[in-house]
C-alpha positions as CSV (number, residue, x, y, z in Angstrom):
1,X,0.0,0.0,0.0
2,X,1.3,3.7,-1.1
3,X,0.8,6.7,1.1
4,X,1.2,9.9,-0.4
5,X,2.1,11.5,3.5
6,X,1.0,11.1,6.7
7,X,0.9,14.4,9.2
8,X,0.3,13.5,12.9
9,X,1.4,15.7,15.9
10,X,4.5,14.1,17.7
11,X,3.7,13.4,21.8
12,X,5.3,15.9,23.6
13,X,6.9,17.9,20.5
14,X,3.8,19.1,18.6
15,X,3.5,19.1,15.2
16,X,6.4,18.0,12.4
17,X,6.7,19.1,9.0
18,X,9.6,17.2,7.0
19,X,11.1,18.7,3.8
20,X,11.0,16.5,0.7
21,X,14.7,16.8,0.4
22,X,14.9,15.3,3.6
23,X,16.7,11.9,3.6
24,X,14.2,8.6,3.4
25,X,14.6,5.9,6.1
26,X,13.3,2.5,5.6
27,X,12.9,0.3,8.8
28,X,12.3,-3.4,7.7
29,X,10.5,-5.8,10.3
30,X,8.7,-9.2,10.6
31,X,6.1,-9.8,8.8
32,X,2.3,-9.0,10.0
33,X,4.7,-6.0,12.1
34,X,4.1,-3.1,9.7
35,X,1.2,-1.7,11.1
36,X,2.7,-1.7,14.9
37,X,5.9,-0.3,13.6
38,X,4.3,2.3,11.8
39,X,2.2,3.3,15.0
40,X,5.7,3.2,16.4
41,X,7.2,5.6,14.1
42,X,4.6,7.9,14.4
43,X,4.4,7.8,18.2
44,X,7.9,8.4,18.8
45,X,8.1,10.9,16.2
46,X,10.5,9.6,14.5
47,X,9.2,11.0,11.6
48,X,6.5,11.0,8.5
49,X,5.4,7.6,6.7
50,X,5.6,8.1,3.0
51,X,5.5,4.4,2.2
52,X,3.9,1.0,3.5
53,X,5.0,-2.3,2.1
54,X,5.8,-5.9,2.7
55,X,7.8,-6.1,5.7
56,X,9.1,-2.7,5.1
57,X,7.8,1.3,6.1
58,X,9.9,4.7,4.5
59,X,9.6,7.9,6.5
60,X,11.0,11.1,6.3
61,X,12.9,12.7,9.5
62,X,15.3,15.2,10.4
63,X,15.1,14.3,13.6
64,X,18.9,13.3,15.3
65,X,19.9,9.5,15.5
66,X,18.6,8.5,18.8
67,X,14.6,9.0,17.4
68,X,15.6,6.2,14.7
69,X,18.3,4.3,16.4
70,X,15.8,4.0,19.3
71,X,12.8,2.0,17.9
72,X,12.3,-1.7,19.2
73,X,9.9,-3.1,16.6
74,X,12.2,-2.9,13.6
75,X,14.8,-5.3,12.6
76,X,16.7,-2.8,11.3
77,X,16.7,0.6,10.0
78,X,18.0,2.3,6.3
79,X,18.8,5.3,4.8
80,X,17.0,4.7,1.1
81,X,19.9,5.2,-1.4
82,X,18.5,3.6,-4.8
83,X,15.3,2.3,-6.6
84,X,15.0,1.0,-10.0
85,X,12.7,-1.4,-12.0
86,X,12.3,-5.0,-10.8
87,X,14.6,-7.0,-13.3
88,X,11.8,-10.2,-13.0
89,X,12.4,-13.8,-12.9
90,X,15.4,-14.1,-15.5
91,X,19.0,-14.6,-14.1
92,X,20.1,-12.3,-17.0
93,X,18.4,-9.2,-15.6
94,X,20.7,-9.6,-12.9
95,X,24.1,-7.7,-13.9
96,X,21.5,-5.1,-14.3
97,X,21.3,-4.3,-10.6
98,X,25.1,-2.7,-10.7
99,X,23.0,0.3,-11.7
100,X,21.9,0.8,-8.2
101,X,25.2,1.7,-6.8
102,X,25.5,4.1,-10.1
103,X,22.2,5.6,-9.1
104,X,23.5,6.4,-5.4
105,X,24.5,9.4,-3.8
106,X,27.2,8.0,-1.8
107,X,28.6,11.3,-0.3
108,X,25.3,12.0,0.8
109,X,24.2,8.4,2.5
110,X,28.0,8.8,4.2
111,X,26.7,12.1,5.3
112,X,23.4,11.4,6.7
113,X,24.7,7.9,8.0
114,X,26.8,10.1,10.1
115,X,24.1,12.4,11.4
116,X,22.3,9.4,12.2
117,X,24.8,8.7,14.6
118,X,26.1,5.3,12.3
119,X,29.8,5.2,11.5
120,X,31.4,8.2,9.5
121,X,33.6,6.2,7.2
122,X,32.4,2.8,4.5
123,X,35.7,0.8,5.1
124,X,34.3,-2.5,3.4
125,X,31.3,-3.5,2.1
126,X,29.0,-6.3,2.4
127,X,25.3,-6.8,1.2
128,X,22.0,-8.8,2.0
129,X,19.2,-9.4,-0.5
130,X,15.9,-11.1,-0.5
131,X,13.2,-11.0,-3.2
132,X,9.3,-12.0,-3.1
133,X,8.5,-14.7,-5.2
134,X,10.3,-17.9,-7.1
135,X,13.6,-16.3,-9.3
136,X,16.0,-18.2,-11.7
137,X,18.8,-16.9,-9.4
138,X,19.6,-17.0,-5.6
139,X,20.4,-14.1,-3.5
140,X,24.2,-14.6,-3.3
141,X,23.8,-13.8,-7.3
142,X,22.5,-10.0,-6.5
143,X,24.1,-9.2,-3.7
144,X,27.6,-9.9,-5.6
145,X,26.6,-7.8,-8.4
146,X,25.4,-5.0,-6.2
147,X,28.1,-5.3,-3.3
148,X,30.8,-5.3,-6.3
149,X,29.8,-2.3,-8.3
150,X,29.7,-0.8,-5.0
151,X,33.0,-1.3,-4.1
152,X,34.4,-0.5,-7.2
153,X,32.8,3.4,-6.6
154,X,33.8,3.5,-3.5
155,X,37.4,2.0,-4.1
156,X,37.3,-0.5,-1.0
157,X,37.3,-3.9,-0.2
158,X,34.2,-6.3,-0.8
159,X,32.8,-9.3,1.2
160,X,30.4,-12.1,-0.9
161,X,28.1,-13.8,1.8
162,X,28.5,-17.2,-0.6
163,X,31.1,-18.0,1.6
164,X,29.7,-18.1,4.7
165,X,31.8,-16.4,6.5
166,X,31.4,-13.2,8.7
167,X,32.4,-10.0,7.1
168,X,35.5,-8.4,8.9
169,X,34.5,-5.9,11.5
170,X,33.5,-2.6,10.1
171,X,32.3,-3.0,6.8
172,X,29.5,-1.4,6.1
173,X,26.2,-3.1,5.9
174,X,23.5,-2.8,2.3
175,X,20.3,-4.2,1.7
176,X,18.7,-5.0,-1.5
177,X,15.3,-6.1,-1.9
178,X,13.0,-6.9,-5.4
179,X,9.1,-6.4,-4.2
180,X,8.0,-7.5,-7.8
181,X,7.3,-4.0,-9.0
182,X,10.8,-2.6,-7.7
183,X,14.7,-3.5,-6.7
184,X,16.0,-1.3,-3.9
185,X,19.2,-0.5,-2.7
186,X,19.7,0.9,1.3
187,X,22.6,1.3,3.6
188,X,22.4,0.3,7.2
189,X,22.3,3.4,9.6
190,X,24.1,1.5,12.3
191,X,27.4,-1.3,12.3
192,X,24.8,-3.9,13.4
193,X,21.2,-5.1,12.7
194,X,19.2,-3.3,15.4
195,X,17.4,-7.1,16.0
196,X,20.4,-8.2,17.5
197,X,20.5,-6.1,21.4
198,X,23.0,-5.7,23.2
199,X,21.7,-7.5,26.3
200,X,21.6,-10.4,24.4
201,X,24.3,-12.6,25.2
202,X,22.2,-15.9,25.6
203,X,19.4,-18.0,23.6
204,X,18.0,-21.2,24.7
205,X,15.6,-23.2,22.1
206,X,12.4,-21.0,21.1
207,X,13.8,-17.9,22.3
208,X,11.7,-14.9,21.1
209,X,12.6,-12.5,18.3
210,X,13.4,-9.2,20.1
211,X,11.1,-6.7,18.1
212,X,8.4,-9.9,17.9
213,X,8.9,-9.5,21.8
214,X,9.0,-5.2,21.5
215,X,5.9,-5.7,19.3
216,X,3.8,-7.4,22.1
217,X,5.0,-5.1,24.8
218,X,3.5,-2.5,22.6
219,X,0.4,-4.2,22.6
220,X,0.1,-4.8,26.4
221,X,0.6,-1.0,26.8
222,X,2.9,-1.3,29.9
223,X,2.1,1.6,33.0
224,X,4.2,2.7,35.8
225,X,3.6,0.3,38.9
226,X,2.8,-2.2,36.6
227,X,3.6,-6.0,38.3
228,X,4.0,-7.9,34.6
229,X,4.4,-11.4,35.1
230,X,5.9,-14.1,32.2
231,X,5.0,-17.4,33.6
232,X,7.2,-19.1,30.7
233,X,10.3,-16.6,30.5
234,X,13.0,-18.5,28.6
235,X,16.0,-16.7,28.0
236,X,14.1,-13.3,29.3
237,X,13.4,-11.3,26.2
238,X,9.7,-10.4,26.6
239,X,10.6,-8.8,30.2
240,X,13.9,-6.9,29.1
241,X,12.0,-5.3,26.2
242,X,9.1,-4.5,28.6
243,X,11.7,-3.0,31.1
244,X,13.4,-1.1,27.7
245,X,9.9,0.7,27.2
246,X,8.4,1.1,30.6
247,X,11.4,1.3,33.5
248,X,9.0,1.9,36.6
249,X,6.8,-1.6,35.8
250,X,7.8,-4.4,38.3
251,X,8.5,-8.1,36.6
252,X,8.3,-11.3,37.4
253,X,10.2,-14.4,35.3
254,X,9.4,-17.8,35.7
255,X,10.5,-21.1,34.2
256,X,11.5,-24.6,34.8
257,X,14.0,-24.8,33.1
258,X,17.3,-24.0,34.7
259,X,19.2,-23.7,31.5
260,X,16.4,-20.7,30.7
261,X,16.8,-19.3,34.1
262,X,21.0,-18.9,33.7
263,X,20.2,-17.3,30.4
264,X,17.8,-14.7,31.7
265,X,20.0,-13.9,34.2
266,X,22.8,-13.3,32.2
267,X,20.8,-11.2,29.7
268,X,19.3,-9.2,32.3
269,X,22.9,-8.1,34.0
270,X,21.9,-4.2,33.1
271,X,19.0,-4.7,35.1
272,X,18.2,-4.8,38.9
273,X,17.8,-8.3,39.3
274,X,16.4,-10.4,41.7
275,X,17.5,-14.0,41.5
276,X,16.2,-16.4,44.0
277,X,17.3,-19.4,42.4
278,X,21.4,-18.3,42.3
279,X,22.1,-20.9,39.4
280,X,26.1,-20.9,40.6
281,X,25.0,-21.0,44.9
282,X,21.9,-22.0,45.3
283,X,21.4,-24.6,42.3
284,X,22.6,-28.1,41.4
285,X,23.6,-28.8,37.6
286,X,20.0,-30.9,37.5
287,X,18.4,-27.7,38.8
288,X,17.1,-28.7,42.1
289,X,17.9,-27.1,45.4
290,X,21.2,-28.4,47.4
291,X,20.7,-28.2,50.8
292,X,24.7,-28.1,51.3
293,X,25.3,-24.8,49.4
294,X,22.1,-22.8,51.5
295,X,22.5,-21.0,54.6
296,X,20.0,-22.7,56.2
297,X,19.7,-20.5,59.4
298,X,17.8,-18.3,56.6
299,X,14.2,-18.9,57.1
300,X,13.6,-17.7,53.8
301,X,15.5,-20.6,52.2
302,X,14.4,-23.1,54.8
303,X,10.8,-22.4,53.5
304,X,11.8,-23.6,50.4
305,X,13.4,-26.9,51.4
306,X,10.5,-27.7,53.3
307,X,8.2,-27.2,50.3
308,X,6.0,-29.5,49.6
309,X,5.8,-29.0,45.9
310,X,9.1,-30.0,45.4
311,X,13.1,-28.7,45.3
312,X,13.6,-25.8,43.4
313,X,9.6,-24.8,43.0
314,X,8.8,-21.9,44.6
315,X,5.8,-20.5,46.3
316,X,4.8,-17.1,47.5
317,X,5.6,-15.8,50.3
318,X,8.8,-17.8,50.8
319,X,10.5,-16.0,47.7
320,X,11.4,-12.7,48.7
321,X,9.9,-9.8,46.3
322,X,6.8,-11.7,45.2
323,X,3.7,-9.8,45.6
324,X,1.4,-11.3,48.4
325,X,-2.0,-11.1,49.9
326,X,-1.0,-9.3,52.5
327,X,0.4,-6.3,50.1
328,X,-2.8,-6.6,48.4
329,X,-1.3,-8.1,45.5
330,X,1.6,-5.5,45.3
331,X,5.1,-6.9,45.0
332,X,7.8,-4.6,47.0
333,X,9.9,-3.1,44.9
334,X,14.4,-3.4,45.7
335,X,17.4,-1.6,45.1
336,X,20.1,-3.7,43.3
337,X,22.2,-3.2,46.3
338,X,22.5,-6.7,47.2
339,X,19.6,-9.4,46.3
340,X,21.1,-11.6,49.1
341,X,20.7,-9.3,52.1
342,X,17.0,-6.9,53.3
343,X,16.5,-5.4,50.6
344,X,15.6,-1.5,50.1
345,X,12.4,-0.6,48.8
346,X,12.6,2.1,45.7
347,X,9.5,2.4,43.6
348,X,11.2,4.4,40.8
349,X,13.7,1.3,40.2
350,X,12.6,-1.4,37.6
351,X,13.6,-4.6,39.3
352,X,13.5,-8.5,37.5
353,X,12.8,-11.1,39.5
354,X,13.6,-14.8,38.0
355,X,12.4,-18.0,39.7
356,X,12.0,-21.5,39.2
357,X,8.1,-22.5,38.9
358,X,5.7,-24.3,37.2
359,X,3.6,-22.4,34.5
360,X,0.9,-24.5,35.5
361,X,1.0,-23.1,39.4
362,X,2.2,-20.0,39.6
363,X,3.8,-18.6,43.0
364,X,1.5,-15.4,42.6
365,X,-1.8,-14.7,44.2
366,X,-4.8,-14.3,42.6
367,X,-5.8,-11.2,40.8
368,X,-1.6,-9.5,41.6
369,X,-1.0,-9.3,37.6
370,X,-1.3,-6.2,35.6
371,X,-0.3,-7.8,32.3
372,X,0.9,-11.0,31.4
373,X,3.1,-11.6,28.8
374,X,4.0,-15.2,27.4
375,X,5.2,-17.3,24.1
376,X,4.0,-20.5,25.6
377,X,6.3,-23.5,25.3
378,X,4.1,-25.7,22.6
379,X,4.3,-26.0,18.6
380,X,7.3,-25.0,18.0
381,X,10.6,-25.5,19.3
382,X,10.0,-26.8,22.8
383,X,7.5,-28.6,24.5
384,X,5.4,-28.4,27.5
385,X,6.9,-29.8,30.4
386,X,5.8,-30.2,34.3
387,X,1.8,-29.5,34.4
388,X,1.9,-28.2,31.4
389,X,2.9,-31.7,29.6
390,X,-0.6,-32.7,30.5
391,X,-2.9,-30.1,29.5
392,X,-2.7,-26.5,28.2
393,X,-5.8,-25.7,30.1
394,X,-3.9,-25.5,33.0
395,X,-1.5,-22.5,31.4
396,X,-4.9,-21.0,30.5
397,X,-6.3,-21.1,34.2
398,X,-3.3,-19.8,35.7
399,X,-3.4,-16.2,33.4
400,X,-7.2,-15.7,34.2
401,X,-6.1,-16.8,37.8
402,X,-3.2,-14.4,38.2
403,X,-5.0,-11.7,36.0
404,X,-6.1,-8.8,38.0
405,X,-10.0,-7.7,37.1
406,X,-9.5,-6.0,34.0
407,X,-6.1,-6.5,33.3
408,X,-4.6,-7.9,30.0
409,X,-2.8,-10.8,28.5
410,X,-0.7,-10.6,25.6
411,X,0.7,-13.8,24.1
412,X,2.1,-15.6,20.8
413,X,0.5,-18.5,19.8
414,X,1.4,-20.9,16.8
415,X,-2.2,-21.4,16.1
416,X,-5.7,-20.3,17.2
417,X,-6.9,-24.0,18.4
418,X,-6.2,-23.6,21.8
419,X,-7.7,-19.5,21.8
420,X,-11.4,-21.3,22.5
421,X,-9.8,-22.9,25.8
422,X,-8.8,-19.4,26.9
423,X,-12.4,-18.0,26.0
424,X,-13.5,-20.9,28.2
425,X,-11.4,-19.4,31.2
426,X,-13.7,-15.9,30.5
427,X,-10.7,-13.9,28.7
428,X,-12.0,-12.3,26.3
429,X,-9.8,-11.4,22.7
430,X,-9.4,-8.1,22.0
431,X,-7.0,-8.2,19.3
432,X,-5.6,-10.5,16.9
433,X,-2.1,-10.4,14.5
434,X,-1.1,-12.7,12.4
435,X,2.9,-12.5,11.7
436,X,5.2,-14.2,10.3
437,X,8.9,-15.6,11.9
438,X,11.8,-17.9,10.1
439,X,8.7,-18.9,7.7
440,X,6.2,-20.1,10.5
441,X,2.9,-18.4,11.2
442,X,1.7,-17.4,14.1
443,X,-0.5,-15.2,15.8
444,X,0.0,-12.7,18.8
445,X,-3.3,-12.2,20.5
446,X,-4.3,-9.7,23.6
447,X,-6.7,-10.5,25.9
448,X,-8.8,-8.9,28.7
449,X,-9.5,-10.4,32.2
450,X,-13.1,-9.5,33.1
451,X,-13.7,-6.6,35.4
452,X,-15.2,-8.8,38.3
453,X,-14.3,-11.7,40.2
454,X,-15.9,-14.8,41.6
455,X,-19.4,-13.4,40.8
456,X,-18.3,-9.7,42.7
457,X,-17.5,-6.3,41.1
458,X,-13.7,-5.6,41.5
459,X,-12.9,-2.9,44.1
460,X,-12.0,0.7,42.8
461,X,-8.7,-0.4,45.6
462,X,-7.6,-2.9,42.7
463,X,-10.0,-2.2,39.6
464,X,-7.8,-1.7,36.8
465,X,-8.6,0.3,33.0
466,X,-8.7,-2.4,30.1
467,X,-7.2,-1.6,27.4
């Protein structure tokens, strides 16, 4: 779809008018993305949207690097530097695509890749392409024509992706797509693909996409207080982008699987976390508690060994920083000055907490959830396990349990059979997207807890605004 221009008034900037001489971004996502990465763009004001497509939005901005730079849905961001005719199906056309790097304005993309706050200098080169659509030629066949003619203007070194190798460290990154009507050139703004965060320095199997995960923090339209729970956390991406767009919610990880637990923890170092389950102190390598390595004289540990659902499960109130009844469902909030000793409370401090539990009986009271956030472990890459092995319903009972009145649920499914269990449970859809990851559909879907409990209308004390 082509938009001629979009106006809109910025939040907190009033209203932006762009020059059409101004420099054309392009910020490329998952598919099914585009229309909550263009909300994004607009939101932020980052800048105008001239141009919707398939994975893909261009928008206008003289706005300084860190409004571009600084969106989460994207998987990366361009400045536009060519467009020509799409050459088709035939592997002839494709010697014709050297004529994109004749068509670019290379002093000009160095210049604004600078003043987007990207490198100031093209060292090396090296392109990505995809196309829509079944070609007589692969994408190793355009992006050595492109990435050659390129270097040859540029009079610097080359890198062909055909070998599988990395590029050496500063070249600078090019994109060409062919949409069926056009083949587009665009040079990466920053030295990395913005998909690829900083904070992540581990994965476990079926860990999320980071925009996918940006995308449905979006949708659960995070507030300040907010206790946001992830009853299947993984590696810890859906809470580290929720604590990336709202620093003043409270979160809570949980998982079974230890392996998960280590890899949340190590992606959330920039965070104040809260780990009761220290994976090198307090954990064997199975995962279960040792009763050697504890302090046992600490009654908060000793809780836990005498639990009777089991070593390394943990129940509220023994794990300090849960939210209980007697806070009325409100989880205290710590410095990071030391997890292991009384902590201090400091409301304006976004603090993690990771712990060992079962999805299907969660150590959080009823109604203490805000929002909820999950990609629950089934279709795809990992499987159910504990409870959950048995029955999904159970994962379904325990977010309409934990949900406050009101509050929402936002979560990635791989198909919509198991939406009618959650209907069952009285959550009620509010929105559904269907995207696209690695070639597998699936749908994110937000859902509203009812505004009354058990029969009663919720207290204006814990009543909560529904999306």
């Amino acid at each position: 779809m082509r938009v001629r221009a979009i106006s809109f008034t910025a939040p907190r900037s009033g209203s932006v008018t762009v020059s059409s001489t101004a420099p054309t971004l392009v910020a490329r996502c998952v598919h099914g993305l585009e229309p909550t990465l263009a909300a994004e763009i607009l939101q932020l004001g980052a800048g105008v949207i001239t141009y919707l497509g398939h994975r893909e939005i261009h928008f206008r901005t003289r706005r300084p690097r860190t409004r571009a730079v600084a969106l989460r849905t994207p998987d990366d961001v361009f400045l536009l530097a060519a467009r020509c005719a799409d050459i088709g199906v035939a592997k002839q056309g494709v010697s014709t695509l050297a004529r994109l790097a004749d068509l670019a304005d290379l002093d000009s993309l160095a210049r604004g890749r600078r003043r987007q706050g990207g490198p100031g200098t093209i060292t090396g080169i090296e392109v990505s392409a995809s196309f829509l659509g079944r070609r007589n030629f692969n994408r190793y066949d355009v992006e050595d024509a492109v990435g050659r003619a390129l270097a040859r203007r540029l009079g610097v070194g080359y890198h062909s992706r055909r070998t599988g190798t990395a590029p050496p460290a500063g070249y600078a990154g090019w994109r060409v797509t062919l949409d069926g009507a056009h083949a587009t050139l665009m040079l990466r703004i920053a030295d990395r693909p913005l998909h690829r965060r900083d904070y992540r320095r581990r994965t476990v199997p079926g860990s999320l996409h980071p925009p996918l995960a940006a995308a449905m923090v979006r949708m659960a339209d995070i507030r300040p207080g907010h206790t946001v729970v992830d009853p299947c956390c993984g590696a810890g991406t859906l809470l580290i982008e929720a604590a990336a767009q709202q620093p003043q919610a409270r979160l809570y990880g949980f998982d079974l699987e230890v392996t998960a637990l280590r890899a949340s923890h190590d992606n959330a170092t920039l965070l104040p976390v809260a780990f009761p389950a220290d994976t090198e102190r307090r954990l064997t390598p199975a995962g279960d508690i040792d009763p050697a390595r504890y302090n046992t004289a600490d009654t908060r540990w000793r809780s836990m060994l005498d639990s009777d659902v089991g070593p390394g499960l943990f129940t509220w109130p023994e794990v300090e920083g849960l939210p209980t009844p007697d806070s009325g469902g409100a989880p205290a909030v710590f410095s990071q000055a030391d997890a292991g000793s009384s902590p201090t409370p400091d409301s304006s401090i976004n603090r993690v907490v990771f712990a060992r539990a079962d999805a299907g009986r969660l150590p959080m009271p009823d109604g203490s959830a805000d929002r909820i956030l999950s990609n629950p472990p089934w279709g795809g890459q990992v499987a159910g396990s504990g409870l959950l092995s048995s029955s999904t319903s159970l994962w379904w009972a325990e977010l309409r349990r934990v949900l406050a009145p009101g509050a929402t649920a936002v979560v990635l499914l791989p198909d919509l059979d198991d939406l009618p269990i959650g209907v069952r449970h009285q959550l009620v859809p509010t929105h559904l997207q269907r995207v696209r990851v690695s070639g597998a559909e699936s749908y994110l879907v937000r859902l509203v807890a009812p505004r009354t409990r058990r029969g009663r209308k919720a207290s204006p004390r814990n009543e909560r605004t529904p999306l």
